[in-house]
C-alpha positions in Angstrom: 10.8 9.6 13.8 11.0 13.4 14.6 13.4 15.7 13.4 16.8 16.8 15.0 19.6 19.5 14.6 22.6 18.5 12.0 25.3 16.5 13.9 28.0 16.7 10.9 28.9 14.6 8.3 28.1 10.5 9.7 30.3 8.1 9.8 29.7 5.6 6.9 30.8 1.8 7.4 31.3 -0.8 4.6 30.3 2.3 2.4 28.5 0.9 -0.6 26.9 2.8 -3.1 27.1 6.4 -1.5 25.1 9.0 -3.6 23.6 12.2 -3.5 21.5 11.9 -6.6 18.3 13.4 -6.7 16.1 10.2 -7.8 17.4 8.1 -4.8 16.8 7.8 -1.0 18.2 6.1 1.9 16.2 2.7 2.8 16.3 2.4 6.8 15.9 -1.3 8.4 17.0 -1.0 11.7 19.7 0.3 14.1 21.9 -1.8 16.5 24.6 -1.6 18.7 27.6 -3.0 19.3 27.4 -4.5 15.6 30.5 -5.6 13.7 30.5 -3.4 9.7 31.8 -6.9 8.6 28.6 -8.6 9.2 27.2 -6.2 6.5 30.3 -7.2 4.1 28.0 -8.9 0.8 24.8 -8.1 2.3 21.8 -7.3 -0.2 19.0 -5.6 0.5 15.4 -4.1 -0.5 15.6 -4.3 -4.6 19.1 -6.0 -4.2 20.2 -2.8 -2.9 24.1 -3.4 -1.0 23.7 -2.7 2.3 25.9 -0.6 4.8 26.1 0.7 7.9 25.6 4.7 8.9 27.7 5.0 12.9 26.4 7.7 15.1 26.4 8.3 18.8 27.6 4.7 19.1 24.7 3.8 17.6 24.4 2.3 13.7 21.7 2.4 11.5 21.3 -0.4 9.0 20.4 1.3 5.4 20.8 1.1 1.2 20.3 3.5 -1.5 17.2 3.2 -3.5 15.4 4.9 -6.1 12.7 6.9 -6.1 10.9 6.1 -8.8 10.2 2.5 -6.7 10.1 4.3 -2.9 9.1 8.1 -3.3 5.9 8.6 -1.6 3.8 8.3 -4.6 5.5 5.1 -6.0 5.0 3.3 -2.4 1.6 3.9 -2.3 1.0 2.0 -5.1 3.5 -0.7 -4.1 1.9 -1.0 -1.0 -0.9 -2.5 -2.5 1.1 -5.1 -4.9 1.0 -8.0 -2.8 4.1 -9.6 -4.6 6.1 -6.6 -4.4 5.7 -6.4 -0.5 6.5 -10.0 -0.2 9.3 -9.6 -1.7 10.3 -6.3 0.1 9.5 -7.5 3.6 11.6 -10.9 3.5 14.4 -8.6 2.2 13.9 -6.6 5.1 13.6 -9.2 7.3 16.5 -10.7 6.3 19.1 -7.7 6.9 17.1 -7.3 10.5 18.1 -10.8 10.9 21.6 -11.3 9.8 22.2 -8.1 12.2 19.9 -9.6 15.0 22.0 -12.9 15.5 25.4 -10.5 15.5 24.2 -7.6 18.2 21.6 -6.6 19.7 19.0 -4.9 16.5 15.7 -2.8 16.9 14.0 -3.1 13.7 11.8 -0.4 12.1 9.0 -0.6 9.6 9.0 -1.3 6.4 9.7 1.1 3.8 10.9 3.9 6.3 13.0 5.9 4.0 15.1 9.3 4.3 16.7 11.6 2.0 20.5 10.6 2.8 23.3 9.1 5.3 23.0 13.1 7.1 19.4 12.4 7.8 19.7 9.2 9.0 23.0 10.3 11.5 21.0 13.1 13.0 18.1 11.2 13.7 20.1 8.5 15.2 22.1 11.6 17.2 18.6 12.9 18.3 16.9 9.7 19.4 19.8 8.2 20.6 18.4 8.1 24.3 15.2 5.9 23.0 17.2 4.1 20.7 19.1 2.6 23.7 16.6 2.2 25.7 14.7 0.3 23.2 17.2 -2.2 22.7 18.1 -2.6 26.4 14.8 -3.9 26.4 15.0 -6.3 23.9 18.7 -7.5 24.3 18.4 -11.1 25.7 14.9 -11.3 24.5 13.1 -12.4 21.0 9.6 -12.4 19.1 7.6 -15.0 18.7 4.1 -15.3 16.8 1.1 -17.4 17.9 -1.7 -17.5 15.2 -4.8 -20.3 15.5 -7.6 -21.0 13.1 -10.8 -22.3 13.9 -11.9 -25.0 11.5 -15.1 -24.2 9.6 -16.5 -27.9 9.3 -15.8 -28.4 12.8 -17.5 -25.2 13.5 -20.6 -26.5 11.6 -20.4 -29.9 13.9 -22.6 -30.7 16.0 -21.5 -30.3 19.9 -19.8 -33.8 21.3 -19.9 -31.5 24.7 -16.3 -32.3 24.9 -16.1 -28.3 25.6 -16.0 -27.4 21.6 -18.4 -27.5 18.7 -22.3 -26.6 18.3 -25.3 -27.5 20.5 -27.2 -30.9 19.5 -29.9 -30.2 16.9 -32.4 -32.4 16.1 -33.6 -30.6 13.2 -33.2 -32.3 9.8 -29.9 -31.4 7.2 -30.4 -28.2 5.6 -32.1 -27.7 2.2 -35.0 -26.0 0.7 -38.2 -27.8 0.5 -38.9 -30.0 -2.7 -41.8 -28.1 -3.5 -41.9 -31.0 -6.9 -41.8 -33.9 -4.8 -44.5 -32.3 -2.1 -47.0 -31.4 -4.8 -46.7 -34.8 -5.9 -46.5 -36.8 -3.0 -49.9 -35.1 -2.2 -51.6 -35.2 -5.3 -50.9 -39.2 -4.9 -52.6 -39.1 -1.6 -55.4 -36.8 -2.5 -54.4 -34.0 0.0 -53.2 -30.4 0.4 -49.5 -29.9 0.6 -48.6 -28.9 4.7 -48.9 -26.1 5.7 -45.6 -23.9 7.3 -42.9 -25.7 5.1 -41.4 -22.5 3.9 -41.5 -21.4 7.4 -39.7 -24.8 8.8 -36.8 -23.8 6.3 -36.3 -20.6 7.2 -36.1 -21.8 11.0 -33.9 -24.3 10.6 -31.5 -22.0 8.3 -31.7 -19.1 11.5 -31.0 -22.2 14.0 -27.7 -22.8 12.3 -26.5 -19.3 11.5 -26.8 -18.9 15.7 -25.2 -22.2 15.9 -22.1 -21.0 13.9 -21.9 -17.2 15.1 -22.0 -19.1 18.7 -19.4 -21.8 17.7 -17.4 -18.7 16.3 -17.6 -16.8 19.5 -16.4 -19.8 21.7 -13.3 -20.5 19.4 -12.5 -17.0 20.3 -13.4 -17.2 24.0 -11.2 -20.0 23.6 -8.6 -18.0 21.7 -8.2 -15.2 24.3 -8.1 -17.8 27.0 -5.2 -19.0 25.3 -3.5 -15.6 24.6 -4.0 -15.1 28.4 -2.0 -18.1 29.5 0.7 -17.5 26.5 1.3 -13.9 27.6 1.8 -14.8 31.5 5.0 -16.5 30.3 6.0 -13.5 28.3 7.9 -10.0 28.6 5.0 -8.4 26.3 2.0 -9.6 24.2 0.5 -8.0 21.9 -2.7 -9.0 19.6 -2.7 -7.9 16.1 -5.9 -7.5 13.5 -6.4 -11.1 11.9 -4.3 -11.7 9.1 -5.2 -11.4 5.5 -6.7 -14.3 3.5 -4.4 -14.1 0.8 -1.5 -13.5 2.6 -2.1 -16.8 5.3 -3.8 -18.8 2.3 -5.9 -20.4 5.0 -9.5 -21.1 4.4 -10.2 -21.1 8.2 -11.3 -18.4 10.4 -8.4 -16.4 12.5 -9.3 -16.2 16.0 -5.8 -15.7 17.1 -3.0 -13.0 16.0 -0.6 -12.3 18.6 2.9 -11.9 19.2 4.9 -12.5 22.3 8.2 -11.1 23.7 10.2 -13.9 25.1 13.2 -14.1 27.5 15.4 -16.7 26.1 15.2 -18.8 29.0 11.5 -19.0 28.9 11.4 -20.2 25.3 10.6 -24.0 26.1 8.3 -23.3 28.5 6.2 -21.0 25.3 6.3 -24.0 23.4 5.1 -26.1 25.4 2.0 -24.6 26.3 1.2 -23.4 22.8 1.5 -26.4 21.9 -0.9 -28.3 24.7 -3.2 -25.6 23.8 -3.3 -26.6 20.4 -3.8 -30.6 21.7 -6.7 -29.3 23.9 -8.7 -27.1 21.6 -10.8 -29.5 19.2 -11.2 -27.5 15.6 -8.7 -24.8 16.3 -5.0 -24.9 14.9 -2.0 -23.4 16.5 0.8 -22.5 14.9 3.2 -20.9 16.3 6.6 -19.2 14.3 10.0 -17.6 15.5 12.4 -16.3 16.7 12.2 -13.4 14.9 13.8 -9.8 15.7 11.0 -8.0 17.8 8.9 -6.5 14.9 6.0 -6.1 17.5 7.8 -4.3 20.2 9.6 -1.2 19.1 7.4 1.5 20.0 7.2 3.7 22.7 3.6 2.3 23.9 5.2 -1.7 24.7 
């Protein structure tokens, strides 16, 4: 968010916690319009932070003090990286974008946008008021929701059924390396040399079935895309994010799908029901699908 000329003093509603201090900031979550201050009455926020509600140009801007010591630059960068803290920080977010989302219409922003006080936030609400409105003209009426599939890595290593999944047939033995023990015996009992190529054979066979699993892996995501093609016809907007960290899904399958779709509440059965005859149809790939949530995915200026 860009800078703007002072606007005077903002109007603060269900003030909580006002301060001026030099060791704290002003936590931002989202802004909304049309929103009630009693729907923030008892709300906590990041680091159990009250929460309030800064008015400007009809606009207000959902926000809580915090310190800097835990959201100055330097302290977030380290945060950032502390799984557990931005656990906890995002559902805290989420959860005051939420309780405002199901009251008026709310465009979240991202995590961990902070400014230095209620002024800063009133003047940039004041200056991007225009976008502000725009933006949730957009997604009044509308909500997210978030289609992620796994491909399942034994299934992936199956052979192919040729039911439109799986790996091509191989009639190559199971993979191992050669008992070079039970060969040098075997052919000391029968007098002969030990064949010739068996290191070779092994090596083949291990190249066959890294091709059959990169191939495997690039149909699950043919398959993926097909099915983030047919998803996002019924949508307002798609968008395909980067696959989501290990740790954070605790999945032990591959991602072939991140996406998240903008929904007009009327089309919202219609979603479900093909995400979830694509998961039916896609042998080794789980669908999962999550939502409604506030439209995370669709804020900027480029959706």
């Amino acid at each position: 968010m860009s800078g703007a000329p002072s606007t005077g003093a903002p109007s603060v509603a269900n003030t909580a916690d006002p301060t001026d201090r030099a060791d704290t900031a002003v936590y931002l979550y989202g802004v909304a319009r049309g929103l009630d201050p009693a729907e923030l009455r008892g709300a906590s926020g990041v680091a159990g932070a009250p929460v309030r509600g800064v008015v400007a140009g009809g606009l207000t801007a959902l926000v809580s003090t915090v310190r800097l010591d835990e959201y100055g630059e330097a302290a977030l960068r380290a945060n950032l990286e502390d799984l557990a803290w931005l656990e906890a920080t995002a559902r805290a977010h989420h959860d005051i974008v939420d309780r405002a989302a199901h009251a008026a219409p709310t465009a979240p922003v991202r995590i961990a946008t902070i400014y230095q006080d209620d002024d800063r936030v009133a003047e940039v609400l004041a200056a991007q008021a225009e976008r502000f409105r725009s933006v949730l003209d957009r997604l009044t009426g509308r909500t997210e929701w978030g289609v992620k599939a796994w491909a399942d890595p034994a299934a992936l290593d199956a052979p192919d059924t040729h039911s439109g999944g799986g790996l091509a047939p191989s009639a190559e033995p199971p993979t191992g390396p050669p008992s070079s023990a039970q060969s040098g015996s075997e052919a000391s009992r029968s007098g002969s040399e030990p064949a010739a190529g068996t290191g070779t054979a092994y090596l083949l066979r291990r190249q066959r079935e890294r091709r059959r699993r990169e191939d495997a892996g690039r149909r699950a995501a043919e398959h993926a895309g097909t099915v983030h093609a047919d998803l996002a016809d019924l949508a307002v907007a798609a968008r395909r994010h980067a696959p989501q960290d290990p740790r954070l899904s605790g999945r032990t399958g591959t991602q072939v799908l991140n996406a998240a779709y903008l929904l007009d509440d009327d089309r919202v059965d219609d979603f479900l029901a093909a995400a979830r005859a694509a998961g039916e149809r896609l042998a080794g790939v789980e669908v999962e699908v999550t939502g409604p949530w506030p439209p995370y995915s669709f804020i900027g200026e480029d959706t």
